[in-house]
ZADO-1210 file (C-alpha; in nm, 4 decimals, padded with zeros to 6 digits):
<atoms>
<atom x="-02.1452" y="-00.6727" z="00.5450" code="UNK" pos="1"/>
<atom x="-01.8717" y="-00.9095" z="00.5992" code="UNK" pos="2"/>
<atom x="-01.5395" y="-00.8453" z="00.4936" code="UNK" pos="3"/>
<atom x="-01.4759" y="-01.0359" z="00.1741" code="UNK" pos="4"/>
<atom x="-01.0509" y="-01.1582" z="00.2726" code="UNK" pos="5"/>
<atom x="-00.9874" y="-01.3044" z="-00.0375" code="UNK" pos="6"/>
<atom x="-01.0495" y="-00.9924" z="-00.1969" code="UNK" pos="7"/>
<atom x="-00.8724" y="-00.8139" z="00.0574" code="UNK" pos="8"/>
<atom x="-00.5645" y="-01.0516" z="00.0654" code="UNK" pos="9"/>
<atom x="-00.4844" y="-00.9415" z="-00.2950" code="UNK" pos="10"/>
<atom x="-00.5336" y="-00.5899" z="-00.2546" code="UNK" pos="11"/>
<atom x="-00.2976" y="-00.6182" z="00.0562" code="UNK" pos="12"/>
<atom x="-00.0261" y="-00.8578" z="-00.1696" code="UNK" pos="13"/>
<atom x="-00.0160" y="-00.6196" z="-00.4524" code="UNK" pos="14"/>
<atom x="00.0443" y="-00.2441" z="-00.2404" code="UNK" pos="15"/>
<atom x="00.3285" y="-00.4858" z="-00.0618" code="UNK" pos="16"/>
<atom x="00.4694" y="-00.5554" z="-00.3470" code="UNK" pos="17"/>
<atom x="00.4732" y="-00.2234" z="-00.5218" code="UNK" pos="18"/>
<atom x="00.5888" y="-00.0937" z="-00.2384" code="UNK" pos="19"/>
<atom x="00.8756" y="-00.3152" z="-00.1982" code="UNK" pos="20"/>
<atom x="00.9362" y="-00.2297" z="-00.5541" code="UNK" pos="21"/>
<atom x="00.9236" y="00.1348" z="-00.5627" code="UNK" pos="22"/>
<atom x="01.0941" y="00.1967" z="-00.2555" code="UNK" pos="23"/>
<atom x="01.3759" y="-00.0551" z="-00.4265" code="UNK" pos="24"/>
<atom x="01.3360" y="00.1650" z="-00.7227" code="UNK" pos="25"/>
<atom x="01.3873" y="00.4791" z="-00.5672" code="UNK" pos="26"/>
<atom x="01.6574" y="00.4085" z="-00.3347" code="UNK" pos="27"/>
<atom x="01.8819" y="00.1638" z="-00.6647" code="UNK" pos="28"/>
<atom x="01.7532" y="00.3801" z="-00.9711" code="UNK" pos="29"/>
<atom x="01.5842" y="00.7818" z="-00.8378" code="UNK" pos="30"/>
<atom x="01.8789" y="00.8617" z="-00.6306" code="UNK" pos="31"/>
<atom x="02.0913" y="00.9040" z="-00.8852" code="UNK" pos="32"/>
<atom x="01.8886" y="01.1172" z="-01.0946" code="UNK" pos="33"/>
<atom x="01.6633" y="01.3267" z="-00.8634" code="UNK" pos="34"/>
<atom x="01.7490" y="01.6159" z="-00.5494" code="UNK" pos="35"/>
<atom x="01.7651" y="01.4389" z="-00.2430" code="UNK" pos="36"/>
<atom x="01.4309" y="01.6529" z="-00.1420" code="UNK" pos="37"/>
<atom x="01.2473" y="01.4859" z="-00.4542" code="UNK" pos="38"/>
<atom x="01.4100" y="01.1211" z="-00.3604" code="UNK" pos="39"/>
<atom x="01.2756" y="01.2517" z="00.0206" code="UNK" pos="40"/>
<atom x="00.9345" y="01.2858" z="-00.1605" code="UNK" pos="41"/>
<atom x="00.9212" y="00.9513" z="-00.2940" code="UNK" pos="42"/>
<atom x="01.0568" y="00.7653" z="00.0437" code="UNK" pos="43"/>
<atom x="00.7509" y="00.9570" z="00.2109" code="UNK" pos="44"/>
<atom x="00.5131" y="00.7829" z="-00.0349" code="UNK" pos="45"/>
<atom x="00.6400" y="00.4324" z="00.0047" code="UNK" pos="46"/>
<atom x="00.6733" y="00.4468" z="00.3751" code="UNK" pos="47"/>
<atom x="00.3234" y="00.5814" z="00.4232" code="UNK" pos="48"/>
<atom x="00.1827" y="00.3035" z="00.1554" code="UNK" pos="49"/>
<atom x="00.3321" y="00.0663" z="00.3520" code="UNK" pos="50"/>
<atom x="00.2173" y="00.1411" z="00.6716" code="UNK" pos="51"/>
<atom x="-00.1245" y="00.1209" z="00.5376" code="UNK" pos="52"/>
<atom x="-00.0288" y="-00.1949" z="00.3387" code="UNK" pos="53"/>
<atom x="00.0229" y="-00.3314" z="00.6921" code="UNK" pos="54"/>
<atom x="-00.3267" y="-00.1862" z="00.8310" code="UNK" pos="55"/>
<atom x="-00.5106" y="-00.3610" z="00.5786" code="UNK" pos="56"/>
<atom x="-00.3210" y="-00.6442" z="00.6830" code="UNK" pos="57"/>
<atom x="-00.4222" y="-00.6497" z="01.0739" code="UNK" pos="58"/>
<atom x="-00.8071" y="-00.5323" z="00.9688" code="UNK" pos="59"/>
<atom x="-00.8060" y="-00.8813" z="00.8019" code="UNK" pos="60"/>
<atom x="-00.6591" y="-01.0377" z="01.0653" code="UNK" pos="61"/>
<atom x="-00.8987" y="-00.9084" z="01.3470" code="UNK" pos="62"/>
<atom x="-01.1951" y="-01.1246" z="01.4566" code="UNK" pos="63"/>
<atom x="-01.5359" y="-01.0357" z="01.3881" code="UNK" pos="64"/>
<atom x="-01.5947" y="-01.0703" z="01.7742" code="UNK" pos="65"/>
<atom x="-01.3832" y="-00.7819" z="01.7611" code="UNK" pos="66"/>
<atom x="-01.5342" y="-00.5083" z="01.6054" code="UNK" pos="67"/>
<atom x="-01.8350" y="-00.4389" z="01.2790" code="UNK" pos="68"/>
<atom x="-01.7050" y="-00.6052" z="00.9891" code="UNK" pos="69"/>
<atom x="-01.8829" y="-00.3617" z="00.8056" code="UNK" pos="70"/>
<atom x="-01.7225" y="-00.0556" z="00.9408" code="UNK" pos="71"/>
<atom x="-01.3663" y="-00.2548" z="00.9295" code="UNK" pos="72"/>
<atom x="-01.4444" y="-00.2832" z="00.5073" code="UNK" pos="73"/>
<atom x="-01.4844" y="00.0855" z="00.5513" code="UNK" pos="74"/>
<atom x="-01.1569" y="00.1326" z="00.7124" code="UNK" pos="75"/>
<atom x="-00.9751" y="-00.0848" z="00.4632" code="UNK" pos="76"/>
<atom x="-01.1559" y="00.1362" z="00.1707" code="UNK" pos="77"/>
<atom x="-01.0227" y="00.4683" z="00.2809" code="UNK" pos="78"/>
<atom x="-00.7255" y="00.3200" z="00.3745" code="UNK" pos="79"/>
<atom x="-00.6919" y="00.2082" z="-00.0272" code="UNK" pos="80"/>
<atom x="-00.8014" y="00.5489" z="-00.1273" code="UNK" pos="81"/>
<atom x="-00.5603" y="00.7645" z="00.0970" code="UNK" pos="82"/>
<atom x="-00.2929" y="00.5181" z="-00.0446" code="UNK" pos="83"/>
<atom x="-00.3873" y="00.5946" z="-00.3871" code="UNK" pos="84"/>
<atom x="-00.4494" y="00.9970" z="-00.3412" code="UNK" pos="85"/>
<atom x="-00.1989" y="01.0087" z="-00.0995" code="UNK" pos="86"/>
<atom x="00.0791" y="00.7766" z="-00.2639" code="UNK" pos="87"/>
<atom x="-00.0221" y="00.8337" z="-00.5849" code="UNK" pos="88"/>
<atom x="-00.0381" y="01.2040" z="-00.5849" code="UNK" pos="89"/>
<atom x="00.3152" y="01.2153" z="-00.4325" code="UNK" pos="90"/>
<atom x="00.4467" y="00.9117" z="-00.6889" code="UNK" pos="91"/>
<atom x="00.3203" y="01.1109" z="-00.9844" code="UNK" pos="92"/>
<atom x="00.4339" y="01.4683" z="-00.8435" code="UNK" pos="93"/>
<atom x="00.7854" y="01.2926" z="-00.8258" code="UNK" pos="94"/>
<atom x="00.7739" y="01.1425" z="-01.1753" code="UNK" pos="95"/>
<atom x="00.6384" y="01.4915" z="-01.3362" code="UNK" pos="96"/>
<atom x="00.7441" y="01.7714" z="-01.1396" code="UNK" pos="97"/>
<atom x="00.4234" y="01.8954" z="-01.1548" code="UNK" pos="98"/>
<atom x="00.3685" y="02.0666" z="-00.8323" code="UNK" pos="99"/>
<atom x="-00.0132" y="02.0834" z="-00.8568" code="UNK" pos="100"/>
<atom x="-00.0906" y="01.7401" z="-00.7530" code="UNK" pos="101"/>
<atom x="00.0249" y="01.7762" z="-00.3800" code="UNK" pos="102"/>
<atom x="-00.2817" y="01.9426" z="-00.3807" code="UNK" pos="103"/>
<atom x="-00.4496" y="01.5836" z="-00.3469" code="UNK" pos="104"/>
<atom x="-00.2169" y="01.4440" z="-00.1109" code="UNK" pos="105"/>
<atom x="-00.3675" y="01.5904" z="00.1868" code="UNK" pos="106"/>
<atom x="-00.6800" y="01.4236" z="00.0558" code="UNK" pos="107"/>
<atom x="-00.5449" y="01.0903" z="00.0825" code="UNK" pos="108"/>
<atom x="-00.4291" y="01.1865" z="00.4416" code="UNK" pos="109"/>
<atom x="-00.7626" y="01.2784" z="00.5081" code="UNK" pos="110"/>
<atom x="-00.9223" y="00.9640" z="00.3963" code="UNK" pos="111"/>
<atom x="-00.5890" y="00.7919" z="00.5918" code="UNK" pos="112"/>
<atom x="-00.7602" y="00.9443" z="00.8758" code="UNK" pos="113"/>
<atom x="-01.1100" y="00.8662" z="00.8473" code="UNK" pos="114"/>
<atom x="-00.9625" y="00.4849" z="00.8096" code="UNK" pos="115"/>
<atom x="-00.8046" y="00.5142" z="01.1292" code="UNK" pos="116"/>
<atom x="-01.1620" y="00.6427" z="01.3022" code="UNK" pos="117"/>
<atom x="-01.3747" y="00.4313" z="01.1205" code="UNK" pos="118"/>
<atom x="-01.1709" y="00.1427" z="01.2716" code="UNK" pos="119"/>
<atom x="-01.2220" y="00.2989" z="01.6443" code="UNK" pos="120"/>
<atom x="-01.6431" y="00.2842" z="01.5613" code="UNK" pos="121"/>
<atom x="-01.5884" y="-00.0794" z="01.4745" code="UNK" pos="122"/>
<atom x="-01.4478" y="-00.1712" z="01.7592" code="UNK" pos="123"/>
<atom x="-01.6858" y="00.1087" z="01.9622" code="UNK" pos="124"/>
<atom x="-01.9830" y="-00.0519" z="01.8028" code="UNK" pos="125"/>
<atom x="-01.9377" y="-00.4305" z="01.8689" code="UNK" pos="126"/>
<atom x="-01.8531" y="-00.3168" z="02.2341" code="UNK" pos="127"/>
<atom x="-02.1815" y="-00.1900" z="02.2432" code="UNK" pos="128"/>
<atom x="-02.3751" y="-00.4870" z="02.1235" code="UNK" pos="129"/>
<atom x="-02.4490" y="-00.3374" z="01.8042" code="UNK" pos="130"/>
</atoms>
């Protein structure tokens, strides 16, 4: 299963972008209203959206000589899910106050995670002429 970039492009354009944006938000707009551990919160969210924003990024970038396309498109969809559970749950626990929802964000580090491994079989498995 090939990695469809187009697709992939977008998705990476769009968490750049609302990343840029709510971290813009947060540190022009939140910081006047919200405790510096909530505004803490927040930054924690944006930086770890970003830094996945940017791993999408590269597993478009690397050559399919490098490693399964099919386990990179795996990689890139838990890295959109831990930014949504992860992010997300930490966005919306921010905006609420309701402290139940960092109950998911260790779920999006979790699927963060699995990303991260399911990269290290693509790369396993096209070294082992799979």
């Amino acid at each position: 299963m090939p990695m469809n970039k187009p697709f992939w492009i977008k998705i990476v354009a769009i968490n750049g972008l609302l990343a840029v944006l709510l971290g813009a938000f947060a540190a022009h707009v939140l910081e006047a209203s919200l405790s510096p551990e909530r505004i803490a919160v927040f930054h924690t969210a944006v930086k770890y959206q970003m830094f996945h924003t940017l791993a999408l990024l590269g597993l478009i970038c690397i050559d399919n000589q490098a490693g399964s396309p099919r386990y990179r498109t795996y990689a890139a969809i838990f890295f959109l899910l831990g930014i949504g559970l992860f992010s997300g749950s930490l966005y919306l626990l921010v905006a609420t106050g309701i402290t139940k929802l960092a109950l998911v964000t260790p779920i999006g580090g979790l699927a963060f995670l699995v990303g991260w491994v399911l990269l290290l079989i693509s790369a396993r498995e096209k070294n082992n002429g799979n």
